[in-house]
N, C-alpha and C positions, 0 to 999 in steps of 0.2 A: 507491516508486521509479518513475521518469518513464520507461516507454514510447518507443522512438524506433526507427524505420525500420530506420536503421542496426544498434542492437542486436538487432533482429527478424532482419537478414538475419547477423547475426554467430552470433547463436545457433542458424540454420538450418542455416547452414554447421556448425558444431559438430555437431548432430543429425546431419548425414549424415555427416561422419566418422565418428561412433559407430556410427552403422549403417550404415556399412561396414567399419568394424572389424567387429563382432559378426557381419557375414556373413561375412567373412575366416574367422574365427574358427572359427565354425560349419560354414565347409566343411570346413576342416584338422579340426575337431574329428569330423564322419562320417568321415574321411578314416581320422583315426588310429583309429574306432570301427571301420571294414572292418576294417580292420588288424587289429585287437585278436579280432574275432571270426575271423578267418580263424587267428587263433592258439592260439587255444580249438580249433579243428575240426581246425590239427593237433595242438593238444595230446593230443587226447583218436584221432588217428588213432593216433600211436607208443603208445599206451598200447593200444590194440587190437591194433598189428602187434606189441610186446612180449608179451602175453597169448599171441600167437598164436604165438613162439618159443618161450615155457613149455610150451604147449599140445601143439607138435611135440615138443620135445624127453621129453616125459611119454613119447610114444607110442614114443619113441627108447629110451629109459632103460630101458624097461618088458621091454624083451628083449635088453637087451645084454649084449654079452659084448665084453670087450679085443680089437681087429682085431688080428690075424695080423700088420697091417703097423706097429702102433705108433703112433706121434703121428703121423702123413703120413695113417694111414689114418682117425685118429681127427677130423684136422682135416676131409679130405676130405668125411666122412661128415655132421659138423656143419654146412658150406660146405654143403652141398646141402638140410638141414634149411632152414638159413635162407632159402638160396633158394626153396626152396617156401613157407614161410613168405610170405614176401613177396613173392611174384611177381605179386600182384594188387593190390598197394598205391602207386602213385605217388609217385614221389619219396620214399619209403622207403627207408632204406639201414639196414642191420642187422647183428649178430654177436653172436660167443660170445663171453665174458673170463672168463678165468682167474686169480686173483691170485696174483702171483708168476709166472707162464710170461703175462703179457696175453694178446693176442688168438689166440684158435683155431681162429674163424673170420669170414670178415667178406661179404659178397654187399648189390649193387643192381641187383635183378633190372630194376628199370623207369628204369634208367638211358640217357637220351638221347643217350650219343655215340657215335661210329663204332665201339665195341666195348663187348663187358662190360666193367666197372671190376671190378677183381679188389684192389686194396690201398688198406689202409684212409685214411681222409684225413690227413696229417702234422698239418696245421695242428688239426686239431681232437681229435688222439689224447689229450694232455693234460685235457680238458674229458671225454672220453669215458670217459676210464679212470679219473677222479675219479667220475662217477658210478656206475658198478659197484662200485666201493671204498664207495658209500656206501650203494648194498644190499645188498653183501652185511654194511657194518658194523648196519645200522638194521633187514636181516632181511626187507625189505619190498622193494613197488618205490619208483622215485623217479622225478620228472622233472624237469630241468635246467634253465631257460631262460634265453639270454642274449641280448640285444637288442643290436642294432647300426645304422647312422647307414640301414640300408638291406635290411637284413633283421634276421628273429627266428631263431635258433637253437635248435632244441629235442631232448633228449637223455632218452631214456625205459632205466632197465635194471630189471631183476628177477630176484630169485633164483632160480635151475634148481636143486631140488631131486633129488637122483638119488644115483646112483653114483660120480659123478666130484666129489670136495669143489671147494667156494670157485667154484661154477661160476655165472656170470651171463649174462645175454640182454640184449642192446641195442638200441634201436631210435634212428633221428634221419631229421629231415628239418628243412625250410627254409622263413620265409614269406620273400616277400620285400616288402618295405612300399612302397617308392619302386618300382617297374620297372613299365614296359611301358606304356599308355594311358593306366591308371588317374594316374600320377604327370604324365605331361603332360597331362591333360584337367584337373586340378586348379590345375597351373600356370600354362594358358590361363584358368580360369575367375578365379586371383586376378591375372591377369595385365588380363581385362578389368573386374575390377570395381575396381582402381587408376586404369584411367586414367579410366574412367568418375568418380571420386570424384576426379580432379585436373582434368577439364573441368566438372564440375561447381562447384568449389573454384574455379577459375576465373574462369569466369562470374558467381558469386555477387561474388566479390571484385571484377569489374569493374561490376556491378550496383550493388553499394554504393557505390563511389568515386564513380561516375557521377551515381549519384542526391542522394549527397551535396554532391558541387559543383554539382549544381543548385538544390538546394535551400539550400544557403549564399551561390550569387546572389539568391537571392528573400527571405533575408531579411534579406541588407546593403540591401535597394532598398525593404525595405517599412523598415528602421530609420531610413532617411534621410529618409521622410517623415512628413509628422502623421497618423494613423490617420483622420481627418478628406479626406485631401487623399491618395488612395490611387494611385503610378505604374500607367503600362503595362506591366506584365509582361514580358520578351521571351519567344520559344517556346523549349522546351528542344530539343524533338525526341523528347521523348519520348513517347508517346499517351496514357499515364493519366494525368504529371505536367502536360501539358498542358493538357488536361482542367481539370485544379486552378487553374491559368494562367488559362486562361479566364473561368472561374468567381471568381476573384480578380478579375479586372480587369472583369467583369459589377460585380460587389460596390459596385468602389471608382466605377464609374460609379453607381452606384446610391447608393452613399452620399453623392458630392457632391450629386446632386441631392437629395437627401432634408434635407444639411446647409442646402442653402443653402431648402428648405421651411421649418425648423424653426427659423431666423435668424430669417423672414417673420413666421412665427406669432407668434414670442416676442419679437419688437417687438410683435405685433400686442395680445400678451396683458398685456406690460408696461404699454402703452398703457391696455388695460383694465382693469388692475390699481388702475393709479393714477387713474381718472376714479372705478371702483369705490371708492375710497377716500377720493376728497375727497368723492364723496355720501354715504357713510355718516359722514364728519367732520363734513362741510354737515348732514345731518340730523341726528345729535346736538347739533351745536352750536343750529340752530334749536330743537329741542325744549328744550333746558335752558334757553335764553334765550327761547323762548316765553310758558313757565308763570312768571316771574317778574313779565315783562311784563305779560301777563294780569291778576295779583293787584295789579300798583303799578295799573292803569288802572279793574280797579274799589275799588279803594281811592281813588282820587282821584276818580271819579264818586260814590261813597258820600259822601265828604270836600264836594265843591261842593254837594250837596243838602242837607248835615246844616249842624249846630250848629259853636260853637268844640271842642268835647269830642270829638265824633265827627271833628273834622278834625286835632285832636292825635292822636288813636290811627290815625287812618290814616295822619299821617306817619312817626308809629312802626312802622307794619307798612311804610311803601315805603323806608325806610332799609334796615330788615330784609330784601327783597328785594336791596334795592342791595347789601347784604353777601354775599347770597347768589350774585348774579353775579359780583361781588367775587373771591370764595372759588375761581369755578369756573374763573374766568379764570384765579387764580393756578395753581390745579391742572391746567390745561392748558399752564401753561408750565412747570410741573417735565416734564410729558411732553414736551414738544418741547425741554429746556437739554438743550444738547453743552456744557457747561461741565465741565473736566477736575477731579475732587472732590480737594477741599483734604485730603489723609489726613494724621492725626494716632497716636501711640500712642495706644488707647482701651483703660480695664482696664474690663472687658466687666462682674463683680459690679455695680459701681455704673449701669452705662449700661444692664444689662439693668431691677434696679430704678425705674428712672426711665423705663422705658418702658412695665413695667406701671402704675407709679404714674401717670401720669398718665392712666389710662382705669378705676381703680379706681372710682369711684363711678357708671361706667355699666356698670361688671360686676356691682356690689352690687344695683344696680333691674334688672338683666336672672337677678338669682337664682344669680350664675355668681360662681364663684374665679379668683383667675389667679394661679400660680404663674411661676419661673424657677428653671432650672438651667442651672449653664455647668462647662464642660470644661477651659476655658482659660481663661487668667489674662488676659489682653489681647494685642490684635489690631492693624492696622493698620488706619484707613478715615477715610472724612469721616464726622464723629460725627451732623454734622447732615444728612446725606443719608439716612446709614442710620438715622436715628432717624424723619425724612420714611415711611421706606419697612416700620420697623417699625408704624409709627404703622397705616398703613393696611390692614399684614397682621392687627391685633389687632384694629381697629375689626370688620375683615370677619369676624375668628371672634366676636366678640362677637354679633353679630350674626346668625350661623349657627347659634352653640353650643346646646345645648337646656338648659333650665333645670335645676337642681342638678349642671352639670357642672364640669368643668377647661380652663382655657382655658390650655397652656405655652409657655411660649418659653423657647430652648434656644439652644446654641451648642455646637459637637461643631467636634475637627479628625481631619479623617481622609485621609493620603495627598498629608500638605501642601496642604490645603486649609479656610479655615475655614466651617464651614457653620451659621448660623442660621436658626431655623423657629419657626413658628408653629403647634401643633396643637390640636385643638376635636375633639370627638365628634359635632359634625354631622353631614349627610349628603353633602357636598360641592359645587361646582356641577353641575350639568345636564350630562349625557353631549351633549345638543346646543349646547354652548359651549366642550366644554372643549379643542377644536382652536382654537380665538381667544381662549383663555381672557385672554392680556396684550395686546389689541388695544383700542386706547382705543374707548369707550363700548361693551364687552359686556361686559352684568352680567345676573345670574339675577335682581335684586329688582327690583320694579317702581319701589320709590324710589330707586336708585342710581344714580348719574351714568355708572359704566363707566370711571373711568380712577385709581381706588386700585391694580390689577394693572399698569396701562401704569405708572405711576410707579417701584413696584416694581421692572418689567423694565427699566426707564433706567438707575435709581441699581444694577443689579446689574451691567448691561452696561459702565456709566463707569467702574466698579471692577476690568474684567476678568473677573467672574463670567458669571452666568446665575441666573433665579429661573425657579421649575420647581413642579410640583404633584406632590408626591412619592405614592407608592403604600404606601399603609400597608394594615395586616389589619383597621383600625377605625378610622372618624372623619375627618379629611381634616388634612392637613400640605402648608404651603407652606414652602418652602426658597428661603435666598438664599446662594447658596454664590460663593465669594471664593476661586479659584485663588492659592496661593503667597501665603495669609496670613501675616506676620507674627507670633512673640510676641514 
């Protein structure tokens, strides 16, 4: 997946929403942990200021006797237990319950307003007297806890053992989770770390647009021209993208000038290319037409010194050179016809026979077989071009092949294409040829002319094909392969 600017700052942006979320998160989440633990410390305070009503009342029970004054003096007596009880415990508020007659006595000694609180809370007598009903059903103590949008509620009772039945001790106090500093300093902190994540959100988002349409003028200005031929940039305004700007339009200076160096040379090279080429056509040609010359001149100085006999057999050898420039001439103009090949259906069994067949009796004195196989039933081509160009890939394995080998030709279609080869178990040509290898006059043998492979490469190119020196794991194979053959 392709990398791009924009996506970079899309997915930055995304990052720091998330991590601003998770610090949001995180704060609320200590937040509600204070919370939680300040709920535990007073859970576990009414469960000590209940122990400590059990505690009083033991000392109470332990010597009592029914007051003179009855239930008035009984509540009395209990009222003031609790109050001592709890006169050291904050925000503790506590009492006695009776099931069936409720409460007998109720006290909050560290109660903060303009007087003692002497009666018990309405709104919470329900909640309160549920949980003494549920010590003294379960025998034990218990503790209540009821959570709300702004404080915790917690309600501790325990069985008072004694004299008096169904008698219970209660303790409650209050956290409060939202109040006082703690709830605005939390609201301030998600209060700036929002707008901090919407100026940032922000920014990013005008970063991106910005950069974007800058960079989408830069590259409707580079599409309208040739990569060759690079415009002036305009400045964006921006310092790093600029930058880039710069450096672009550095480039595209740098590149005309380079293009129109490389124009120079490459006249310069084509120039040389082709002078390099008519000298090595010139000296081939000279060299082949040399050595014939040569043998007709002393043939004919042999000829004027000698007899009738001796001047018969030397016009029989300057014929026989005559033929042999003949031949070479012809051979040089299969490599230079642009003539368009006359294709015919060819059924390949019979045409490949007839190609070994006519080189069999110089396979037999070179100690060599020649084999064909074919793949295909018949092909399209000019019979007599490619027979030209089989001609010369057989002569050359012949000639390569080492004695008691297989010299085959073959015909294979693979991929809509038909391909014909020549292979021998030779050793191949010379790794110092085989980049010229179809370059008229380069050849590895000291007697070879050099243009059996240019002919080849003609007759494969006039066809559409290509002829190529295939890679095998032994021996050497040439290929003339025939794009969108016919059967």
């Amino acid at each position: 997946m392709a990398r791009s600017l924009r996506g970079r700052f899309i997915v930055l942006l995304a990052l720091l929403i998330a991590a601003a979320g998770s610090a949001g998160a995180l704060m609320y989440g200590l937040f509600e942990q204070s919370a939680s633990a300040q709920a535990g410390q007073a859970e576990a305070e009414i469960g000590r200021a209940c122990d400590a009503i059990e505690s009083a009342y033991r000392g109470f029970a332990a010597g009592w006797r029914a007051p003179a004054g009855g239930e008035q003096a009984l509540n009395r007596d209990l009222t003031a237990l609790v109050q001592a009880a709890l006169r050291d415990r904050a925000g503790v508020e506590g009492g006695v319950f009776r099931d069936g007659a409720q409460s007998l006595a109720y006290a909050f000694p560290t109660y903060q307003g303009a007087g003692p609180k002497t009666d018990l809370p309405a709104a919470e007598a329900p909640r309160i007297e549920a949980a003494n009903r549920a010590a003294l059903a379960e025998g034990r103590p218990v503790v209540d806890r009821f959570d709300a949008s702004t404080q915790i509620l917690l309600i501790a009772a325990c069985p008072l053992p004694g004299p008096i039945p169904q008698l219970t001790g209660w303790a409650m106090t209050r956290v409060f989770t939202f109040a006082g500093s703690s709830y605005w300093l939390l609201m301030a902190g998600l209060g700036v770390l929002l707008a901090s994540v919407l100026a940032a959100a922000t920014l990013l988002t005008r970063l991106t647009l910005l950069w974007s349409r800058h960079v989408g003028r830069i590259e409707a200005a580079l599409k309208t021209y040739d990569v060759a031929d690079l415009p002036a940039l305009p400045i964006t305004g921006e310092r790093e993208l600029d930058r880039i700007v710069a450096a672009l339009n550095e480039a595209g200076r740098r590149l005309a000038l380079a293009r129109q160096t490389a124009d120079r040379l490459a006249r310069q090279l084509a120039a040389g290319e082709r002078l390099a080429a008519i000298g090595r056509l010139a000296a081939g040609l000279a060299h082949e037409i040399r050595n014939p010359i040569a043998a007709m001149r002393l043939k004919a100085e042999n000829a004027a010194a000698g007899d009738a006999a001796r001047k018969d057999l030397a016009l029989v050898a300057i014929v026989g050179q005559i033929d042999r420039l003949d031949a070479l001439l012809r051979r040089l103009l299969s490599v230079t016809a642009r003539d368009k090949p006359q294709k015919a259906a060819v059924k390949l069994a019979p045409f490949l026979q007839g190609c070994i067949a006519a080189h069999d009796e110089f396979a037999r004195a070179k100690d060599l077989s020649l084999q064909w196989r074919s793949e295909v039933e018949a092909a399209e081509f000019d019979p007599d071009r490619m027979r030209s160009a089989l001609d010369n890939l057989v002569l050359n394995a012949i000639q390569a092949a080492p004695k008691r080998s297989t010299v085959l030709v073959a015909a294979t279609r693979a991929d809509g294409a038909l391909t014909l080869s020549v292979h021998d178990e030779g050793d191949g040509p010379a790794a110092t040829i085989r980049q010229n290898l179809f370059e008229p006059f380069v050849t590895g043998r000291a007697d070879g002319v050099g243009l059996g492979l240019s002919i080849v490469r003609e007759v494969a190119a006039a066809h559409g094909g290509e002829a190529r020196l295939a890679e095998t794991p032994s021996g050497t194979t040439f290929e003339i392969v025939l794009p969108c053959a016919k059967s």
